[in-house]
N, C-alpha and C positions, 0 to 999 in steps of 0.2 A: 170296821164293817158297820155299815149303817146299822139301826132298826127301824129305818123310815122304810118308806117306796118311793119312788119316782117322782111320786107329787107333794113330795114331804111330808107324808101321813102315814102314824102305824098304820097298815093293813087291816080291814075289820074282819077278815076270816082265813090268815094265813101270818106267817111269820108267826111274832108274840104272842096271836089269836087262834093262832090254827085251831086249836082245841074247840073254838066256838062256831069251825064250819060243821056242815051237817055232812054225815060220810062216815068213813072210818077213822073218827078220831076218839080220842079222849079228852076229859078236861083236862087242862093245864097243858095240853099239846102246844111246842113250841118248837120253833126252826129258826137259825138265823141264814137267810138270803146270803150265797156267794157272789156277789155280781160278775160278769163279765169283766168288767174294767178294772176291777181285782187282779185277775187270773192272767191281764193281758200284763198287766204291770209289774206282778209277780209272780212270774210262772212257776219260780219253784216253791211258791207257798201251797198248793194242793195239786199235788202227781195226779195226771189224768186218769181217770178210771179201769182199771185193769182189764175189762172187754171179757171177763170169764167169772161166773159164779162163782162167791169163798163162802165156806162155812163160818159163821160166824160164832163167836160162843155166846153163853147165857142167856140162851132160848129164843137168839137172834135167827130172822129167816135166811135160809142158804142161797138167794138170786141176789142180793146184793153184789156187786162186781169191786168191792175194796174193804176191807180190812178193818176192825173197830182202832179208832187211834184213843189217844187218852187228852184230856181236855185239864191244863192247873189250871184256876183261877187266882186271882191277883190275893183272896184271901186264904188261899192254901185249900180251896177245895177242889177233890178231884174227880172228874166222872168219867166214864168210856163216855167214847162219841162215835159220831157215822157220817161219814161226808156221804150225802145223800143224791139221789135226783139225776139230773142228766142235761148236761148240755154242751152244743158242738162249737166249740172255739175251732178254727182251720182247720177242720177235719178230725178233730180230736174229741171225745168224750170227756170232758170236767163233770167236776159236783156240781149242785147246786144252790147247795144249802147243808149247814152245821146244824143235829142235832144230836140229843141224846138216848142212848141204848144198853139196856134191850127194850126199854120204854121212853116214851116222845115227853111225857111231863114233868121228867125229870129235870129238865135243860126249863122248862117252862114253871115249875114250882120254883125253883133255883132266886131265876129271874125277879121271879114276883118276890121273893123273900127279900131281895136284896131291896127292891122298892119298896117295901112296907105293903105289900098288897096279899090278902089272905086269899081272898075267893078265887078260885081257878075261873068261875067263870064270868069273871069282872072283866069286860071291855075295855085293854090299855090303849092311852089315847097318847100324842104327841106333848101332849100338856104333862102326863102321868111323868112322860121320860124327862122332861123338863125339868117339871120340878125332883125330882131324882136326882138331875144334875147334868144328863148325860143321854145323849141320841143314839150311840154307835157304842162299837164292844172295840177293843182294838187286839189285834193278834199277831202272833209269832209263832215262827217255828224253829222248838228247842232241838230237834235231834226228828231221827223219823219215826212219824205219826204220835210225836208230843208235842200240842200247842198250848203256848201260856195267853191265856183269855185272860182282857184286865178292862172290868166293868168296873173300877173305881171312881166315887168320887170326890173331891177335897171340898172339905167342910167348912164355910166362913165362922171366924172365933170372933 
């Protein structure tokens, strides 16, 4: 899954950055973009949206329409998540985006850690991911509502 946008650019106030739109965010707020051409490709990587409010746990809001799933990372760490958002592939409700809950900067501290970036409200640029190593998150899914997330990079010696 990318963390660019369409024009090959982090996003300067959503995805990575979200935290830096003005709104109801927090700093370090962070979401990674489902695309469409994802969902057409792989429809059974995220179940369409259940169309009925769940209770979420751990002081998550109750209108959400799917279920918290759990997110491994390639280094063995693990967070709830939330397929988020909304959107209509052939009449069908999908997510729209991967983040994390019952807080947004969870997924977006994570992130920055793994780059070496401390300040939640440092502006990550396409250059930051570069030199990191790496533009996209790449995903799976282990069993239902476990995806293994693997933001790794290999290190030239």
């Amino acid at each position: 899954m990318s963390l660019l946008d369409n024009s090959g650019n982090v996003p300067e106030k959503s995805g990575l950055n979200w935290g830096l739109a003005k709104g109801h965010t927090t700093s370090g707020d962070a979401y990674i973009a489902i695309k469409k051409g994802l969902i057409e490709e792989f429809p059974e990587l995220f179940p369409p949206k259940l169309g009925y409010a769940t209770n979420i746990p751990k002081g998550g809001k109750t209108n959400r329409q799917n279920e918290a799933v759990e997110f491994i990372w390639d280094d063995g760490t693990i967070m709830e998540g939330l397929l988020e958002g909304s959107q209509n592939i052939e009449g069908r409700s999908y997510p729209k985006q991967l983040c994390s809950g019952p807080k947004k900067y969870i997924l977006g501290k994570y992130l920055r850690k793994r780059m070496g970036i401390e300040d939640l409200d440092y502006l990550i640029t396409k250059e930051d991911l570069m030199k990191y190593g790496r533009t996209d998150v790449s995903i799976s899914l282990q069993g239902e509502g476990v995806y293994m997330l693997d933001f790794s990079v290999k290190k030239n010696r």
